[in-house]
C-alpha positions as CSV (number, residue, x, y, z in Angstrom):
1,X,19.7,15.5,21.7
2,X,18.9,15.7,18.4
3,X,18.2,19.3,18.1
4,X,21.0,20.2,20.4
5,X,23.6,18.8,17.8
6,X,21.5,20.6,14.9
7,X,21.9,23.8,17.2
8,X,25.5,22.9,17.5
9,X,26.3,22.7,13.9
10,X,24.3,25.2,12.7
11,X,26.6,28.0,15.0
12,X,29.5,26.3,14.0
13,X,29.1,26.0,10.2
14,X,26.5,28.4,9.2
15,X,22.8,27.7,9.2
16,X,22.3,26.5,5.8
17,X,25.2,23.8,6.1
18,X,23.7,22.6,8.8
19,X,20.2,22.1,7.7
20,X,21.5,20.9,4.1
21,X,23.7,18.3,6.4
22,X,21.1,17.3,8.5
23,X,18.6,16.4,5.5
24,X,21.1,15.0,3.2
25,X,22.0,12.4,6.0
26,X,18.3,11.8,6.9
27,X,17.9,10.7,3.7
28,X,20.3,8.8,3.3
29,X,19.5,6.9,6.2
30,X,16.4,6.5,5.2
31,X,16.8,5.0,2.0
32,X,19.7,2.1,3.2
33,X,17.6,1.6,6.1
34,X,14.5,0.6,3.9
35,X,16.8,-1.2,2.4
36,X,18.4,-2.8,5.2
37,X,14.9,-3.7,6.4
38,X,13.4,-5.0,3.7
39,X,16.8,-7.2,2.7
40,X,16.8,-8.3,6.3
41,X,13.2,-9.1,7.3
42,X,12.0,-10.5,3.2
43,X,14.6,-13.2,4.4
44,X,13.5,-13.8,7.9
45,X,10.1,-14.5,6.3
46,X,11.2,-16.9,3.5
47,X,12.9,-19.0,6.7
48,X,9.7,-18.9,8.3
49,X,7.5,-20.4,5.7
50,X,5.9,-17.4,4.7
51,X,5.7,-17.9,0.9
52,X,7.1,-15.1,-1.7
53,X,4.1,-13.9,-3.1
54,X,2.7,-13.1,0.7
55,X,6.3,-11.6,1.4
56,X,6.4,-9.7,-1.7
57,X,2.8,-8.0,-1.0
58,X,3.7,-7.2,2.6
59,X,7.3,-7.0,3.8
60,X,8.6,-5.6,0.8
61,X,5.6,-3.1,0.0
62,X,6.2,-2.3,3.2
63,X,9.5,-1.5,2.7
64,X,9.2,0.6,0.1
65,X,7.2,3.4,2.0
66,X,8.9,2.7,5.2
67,X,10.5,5.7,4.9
68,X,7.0,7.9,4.4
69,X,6.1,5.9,7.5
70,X,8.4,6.5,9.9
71,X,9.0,10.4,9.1
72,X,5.2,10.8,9.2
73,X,4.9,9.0,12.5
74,X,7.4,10.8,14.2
75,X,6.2,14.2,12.8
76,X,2.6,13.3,14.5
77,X,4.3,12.3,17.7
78,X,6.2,15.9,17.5
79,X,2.9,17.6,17.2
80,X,3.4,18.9,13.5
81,X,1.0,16.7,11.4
82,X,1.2,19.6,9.0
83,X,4.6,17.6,7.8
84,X,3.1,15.0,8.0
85,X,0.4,15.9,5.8
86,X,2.3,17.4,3.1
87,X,4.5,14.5,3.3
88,X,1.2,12.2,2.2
89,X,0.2,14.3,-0.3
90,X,3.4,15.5,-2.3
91,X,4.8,12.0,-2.2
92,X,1.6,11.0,-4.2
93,X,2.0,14.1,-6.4
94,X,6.0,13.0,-6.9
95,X,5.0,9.6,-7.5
96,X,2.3,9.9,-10.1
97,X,3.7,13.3,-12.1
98,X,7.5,13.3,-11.1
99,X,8.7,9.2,-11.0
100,X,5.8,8.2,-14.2
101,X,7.0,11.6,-15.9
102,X,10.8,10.9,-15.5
103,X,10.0,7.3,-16.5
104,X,8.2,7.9,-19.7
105,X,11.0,10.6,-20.7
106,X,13.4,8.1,-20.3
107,X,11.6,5.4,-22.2
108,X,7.7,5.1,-22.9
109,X,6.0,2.8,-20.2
110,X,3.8,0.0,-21.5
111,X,1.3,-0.6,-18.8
112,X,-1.1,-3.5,-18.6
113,X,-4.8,-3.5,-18.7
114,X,-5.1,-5.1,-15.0
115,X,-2.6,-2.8,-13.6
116,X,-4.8,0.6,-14.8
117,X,-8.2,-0.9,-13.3
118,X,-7.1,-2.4,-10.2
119,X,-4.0,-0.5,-8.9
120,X,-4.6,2.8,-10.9
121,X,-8.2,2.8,-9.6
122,X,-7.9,2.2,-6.1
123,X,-4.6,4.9,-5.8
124,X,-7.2,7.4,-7.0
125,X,-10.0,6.5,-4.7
126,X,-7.6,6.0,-1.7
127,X,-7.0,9.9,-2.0
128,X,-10.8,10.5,-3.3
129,X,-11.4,8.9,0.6
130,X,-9.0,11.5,2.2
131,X,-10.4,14.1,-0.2
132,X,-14.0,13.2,0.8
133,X,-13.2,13.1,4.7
134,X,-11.5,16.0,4.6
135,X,-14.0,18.3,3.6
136,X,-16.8,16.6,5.4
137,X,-15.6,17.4,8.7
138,X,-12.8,20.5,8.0
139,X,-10.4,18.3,9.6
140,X,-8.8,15.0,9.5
141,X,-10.0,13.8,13.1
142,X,-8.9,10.3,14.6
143,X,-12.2,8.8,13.7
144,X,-11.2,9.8,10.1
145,X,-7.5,8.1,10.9
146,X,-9.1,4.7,12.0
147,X,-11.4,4.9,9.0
148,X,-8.5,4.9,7.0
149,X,-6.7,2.2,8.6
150,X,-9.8,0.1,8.3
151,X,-10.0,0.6,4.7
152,X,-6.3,0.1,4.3
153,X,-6.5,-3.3,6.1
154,X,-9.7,-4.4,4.0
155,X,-7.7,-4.0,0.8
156,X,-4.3,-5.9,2.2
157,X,-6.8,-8.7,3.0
158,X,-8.1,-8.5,-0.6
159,X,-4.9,-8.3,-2.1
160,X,-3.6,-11.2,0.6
161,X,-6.5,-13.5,-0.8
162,X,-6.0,-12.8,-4.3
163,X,-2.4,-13.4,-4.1
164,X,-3.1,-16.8,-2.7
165,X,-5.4,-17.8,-5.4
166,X,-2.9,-16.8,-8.0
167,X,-3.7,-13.6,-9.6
168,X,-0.9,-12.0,-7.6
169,X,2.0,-14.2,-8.5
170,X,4.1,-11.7,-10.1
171,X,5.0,-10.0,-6.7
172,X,7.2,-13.2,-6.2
173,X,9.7,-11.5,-8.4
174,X,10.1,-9.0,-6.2
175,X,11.8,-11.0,-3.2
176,X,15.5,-12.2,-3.8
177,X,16.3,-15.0,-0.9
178,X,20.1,-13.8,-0.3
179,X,21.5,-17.0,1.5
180,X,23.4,-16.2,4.8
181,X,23.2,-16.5,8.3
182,X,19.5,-16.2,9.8
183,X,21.7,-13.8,12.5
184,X,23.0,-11.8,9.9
185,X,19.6,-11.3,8.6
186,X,18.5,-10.3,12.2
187,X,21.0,-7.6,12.1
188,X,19.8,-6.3,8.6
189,X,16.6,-5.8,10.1
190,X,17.7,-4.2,13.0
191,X,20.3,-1.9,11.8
192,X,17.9,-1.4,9.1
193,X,15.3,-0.4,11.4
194,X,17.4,1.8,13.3
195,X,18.8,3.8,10.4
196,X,14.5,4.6,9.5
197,X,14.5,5.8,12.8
198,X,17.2,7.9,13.0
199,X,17.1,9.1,9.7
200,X,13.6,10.2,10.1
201,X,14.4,12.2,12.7
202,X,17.6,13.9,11.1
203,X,15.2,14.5,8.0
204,X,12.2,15.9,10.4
205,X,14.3,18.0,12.6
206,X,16.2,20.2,9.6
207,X,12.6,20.0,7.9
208,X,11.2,22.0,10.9
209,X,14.3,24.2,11.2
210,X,14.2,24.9,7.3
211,X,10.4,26.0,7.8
212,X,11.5,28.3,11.0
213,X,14.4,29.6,9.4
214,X,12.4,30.7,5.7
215,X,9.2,31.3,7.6
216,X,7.2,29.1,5.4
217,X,4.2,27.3,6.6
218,X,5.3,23.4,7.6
219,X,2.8,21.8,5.4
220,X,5.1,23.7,2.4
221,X,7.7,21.8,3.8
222,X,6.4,18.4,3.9
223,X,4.9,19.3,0.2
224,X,8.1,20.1,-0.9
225,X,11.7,19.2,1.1
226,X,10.0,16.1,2.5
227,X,7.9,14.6,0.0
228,X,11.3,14.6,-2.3
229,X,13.4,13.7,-0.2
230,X,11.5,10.4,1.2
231,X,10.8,9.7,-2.9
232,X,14.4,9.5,-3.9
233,X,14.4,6.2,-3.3
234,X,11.4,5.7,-5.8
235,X,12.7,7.9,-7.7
236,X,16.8,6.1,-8.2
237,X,15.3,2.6,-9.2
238,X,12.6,4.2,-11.2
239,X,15.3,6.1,-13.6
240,X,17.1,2.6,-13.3
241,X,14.6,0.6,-14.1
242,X,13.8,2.8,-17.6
243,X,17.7,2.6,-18.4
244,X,17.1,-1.0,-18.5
245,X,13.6,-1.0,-20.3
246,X,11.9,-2.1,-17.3
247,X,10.3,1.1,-16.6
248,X,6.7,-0.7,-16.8
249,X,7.4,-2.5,-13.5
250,X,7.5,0.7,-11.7
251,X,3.8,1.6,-12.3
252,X,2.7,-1.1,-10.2
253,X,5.0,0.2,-7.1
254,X,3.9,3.7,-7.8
255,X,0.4,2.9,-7.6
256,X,0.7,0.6,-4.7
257,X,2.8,3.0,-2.6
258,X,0.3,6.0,-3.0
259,X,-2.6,3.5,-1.8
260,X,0.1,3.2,1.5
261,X,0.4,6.7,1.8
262,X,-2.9,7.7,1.5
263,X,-4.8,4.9,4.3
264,X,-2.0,3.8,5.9
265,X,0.9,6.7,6.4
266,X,-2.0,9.4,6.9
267,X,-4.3,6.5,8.6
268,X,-1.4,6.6,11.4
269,X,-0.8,10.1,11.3
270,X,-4.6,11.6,11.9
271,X,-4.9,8.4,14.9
272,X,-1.6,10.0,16.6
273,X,-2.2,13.6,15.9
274,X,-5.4,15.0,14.3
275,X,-5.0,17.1,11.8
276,X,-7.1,20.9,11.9
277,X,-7.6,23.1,8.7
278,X,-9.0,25.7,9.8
279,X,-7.5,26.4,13.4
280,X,-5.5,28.9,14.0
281,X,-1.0,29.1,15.3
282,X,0.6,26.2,13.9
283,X,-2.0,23.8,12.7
284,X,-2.5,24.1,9.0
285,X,-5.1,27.4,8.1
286,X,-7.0,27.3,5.0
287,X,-8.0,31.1,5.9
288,X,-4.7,32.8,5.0
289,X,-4.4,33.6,1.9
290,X,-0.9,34.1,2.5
291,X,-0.2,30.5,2.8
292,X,-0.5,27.2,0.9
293,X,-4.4,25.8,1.3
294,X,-4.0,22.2,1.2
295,X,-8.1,21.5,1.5
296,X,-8.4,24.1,-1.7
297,X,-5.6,23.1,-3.7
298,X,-3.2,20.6,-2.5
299,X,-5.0,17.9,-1.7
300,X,-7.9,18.6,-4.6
301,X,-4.9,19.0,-7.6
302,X,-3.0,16.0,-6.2
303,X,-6.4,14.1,-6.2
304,X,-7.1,15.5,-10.1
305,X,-3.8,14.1,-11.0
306,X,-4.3,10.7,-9.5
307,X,-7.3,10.7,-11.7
308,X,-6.1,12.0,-14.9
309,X,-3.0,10.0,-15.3
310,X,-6.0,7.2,-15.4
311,X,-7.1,8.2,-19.2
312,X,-3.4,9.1,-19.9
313,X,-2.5,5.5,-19.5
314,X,-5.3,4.0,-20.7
315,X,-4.8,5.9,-24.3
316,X,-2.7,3.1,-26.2
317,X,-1.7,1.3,-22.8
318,X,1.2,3.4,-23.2
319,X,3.1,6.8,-21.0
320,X,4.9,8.4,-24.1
321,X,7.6,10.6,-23.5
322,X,5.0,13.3,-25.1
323,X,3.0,12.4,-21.8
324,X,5.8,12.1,-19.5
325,X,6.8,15.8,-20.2
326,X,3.0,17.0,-19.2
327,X,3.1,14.9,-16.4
328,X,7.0,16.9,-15.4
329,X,5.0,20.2,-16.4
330,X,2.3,19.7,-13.9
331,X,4.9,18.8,-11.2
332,X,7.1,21.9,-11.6
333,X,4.2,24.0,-12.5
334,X,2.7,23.0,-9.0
335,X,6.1,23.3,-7.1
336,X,6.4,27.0,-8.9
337,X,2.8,27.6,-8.0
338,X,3.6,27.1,-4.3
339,X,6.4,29.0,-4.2
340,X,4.8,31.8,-6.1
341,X,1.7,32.3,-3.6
342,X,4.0,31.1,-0.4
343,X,6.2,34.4,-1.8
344,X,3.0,36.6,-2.7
């Protein structure tokens, strides 16, 4: 149905307009639906019992890469895990160079000690996992997928525990109890749920048609078209965030939701629909040299990244805007990169 109405519009208002329409409303969908979702269900769980600190680390982390989540899900169930892929690892690119860089520009990030060993750590060995799987086997098989998931569901419980003893208590300021009717909150949650849905489709079906229509690879794509566009929320409350000089309390999110891409989105993604490097049609080939290598150089420099911005933030406890504008560099130098050897 969906691609029928893309169809539609496309012959009626000219390709581009179509795709442009179909993405910009995907997106938008996605991010009030995320929102929707997390307003919706972070008060369900309050009414339960469930205490803010547990809410905060689940619910509302949750929430925040719902979006990754459901667009990567349904690109596996539409056999094109190449999205899906690219999705994962230019979401962690945008949210380590492209959200810290823009932050630091704005106003230099103070980071805490705790935040650079625990959170900044374990972002950089979620994707040294992925990195590590991937060349072991060529592929990212379902094996590797449940592998992922376990690991992701051994840190939740250590992050769960930790919470509960206290050392966690500052997620509590992110949930905000809005008091209403426990229906109303139902129907947060499900319109909320249904706008993910929808909108992840609208955004996956003018992804694929943007791919068919350049004749670019998909996983340039998902690197690229998706990774951005399922950021922008990130993105919006980072840039807020520095305007208020709060910019330090998006480090922590960034961290944390490249640690959900990385076990859990691709965890998902590789269990529904494995992912091959090196086959041949439309699975993702590392062979042509004609198109983006994501086990040579995607994955690798978004791993190298993850890693540097380590020492970066660790010099003085402090992104400066002299940093932020390397860390912009290395995003646009990438995205030029990409579209340099897509075109060559």
């Amino acid at each position: 149905m969906i691609s029928n109405l893309l169809q539609y519009l496309v012959d009626l208002s000219g390709l581009f307009i179509g795709i442009g329409l179909f993405l910009v409303v995907g997106i938008a969908l996605l991010k009030h639906g995320a929102d929707g979702l997390v307003n919706g269900s972070s008060n369900l769980g309050l009414r339960m019992g469930i205490s803010r600190v547990l809410t905060g680390l689940t619910i509302v982390a949750f929430g925040t890469s719902a979006p990754e989540l459901v667009v990567s899900t349904v690109t596996a169930i539409q056999g094109k895990p190449e999205i899906c892929f690219g999705n994962v690892i230019g979401s962690n690119l945008a949210n380590t160079a492209l959200i810290l860089g823009v932050s630091a520009l704005i106003a230099p990030v103070v980071i805490q000690k705790k935040t650079i060993v625990k959170e900044g750590l374990h972002s950089f060995l979620s994707l040294l996992l992925v990195l590590v799987l991937a060349f072991l086997g060529k592929a990212l098989s379902r094996l590797d997928g449940i592998i992922l998931l376990a690991v992701f569901t051994a840190w939740m419980t250590w992050l769960v525990a930790g919470a509960r003893k206290g050392e966690s208590e500052d997620t509590a300021s992110d949930v905000v109890f809005h008091p209403r009717h426990p229906g109303l909150d139902l129907l947060y949650t499900v319109l909320g749920l249904t706008g993910l849905v929808l909108g992840a489709n609208l955004l996956v079906e003018g992804a694929i048609l943007s791919a068919k229509t350049m004749g670019v690879p998909d996983v340039f794509i998902g690197l690229t078209i998706v990774a951005v566009g399922t950021s922008l929320p990130e993105l919006a409350v980072s840039v807020v965030a520095a305007l208020e000089g709060k910019s330090d309390l998006t480090v922590g999110n960034v961290f944390g939701s490249n640690i959900f891409n990385a076990l859990l989105i691709l965890g998902v993604c590789c269990t529904i629909q494995p992912i091959e490097f090196l086959s041949t049609g439309s699975a993702i080939s590392a062979t042509e040299v004609s198109l983006p290598q994501p086990l040579s150089t995607d994955l690798p420099f978004t791993a190298l990244v993850c890693a540097l911005i380590i020492p970066l933030m660790a010099h003085k406890l402090t992104l400066s805007r002299l940093k932020g504008l390397f860390l912009l560099a290395l995003y646009f130098g990438f995205m030029a990169f990409l579209i340099f050897r897509m075109q060559g």
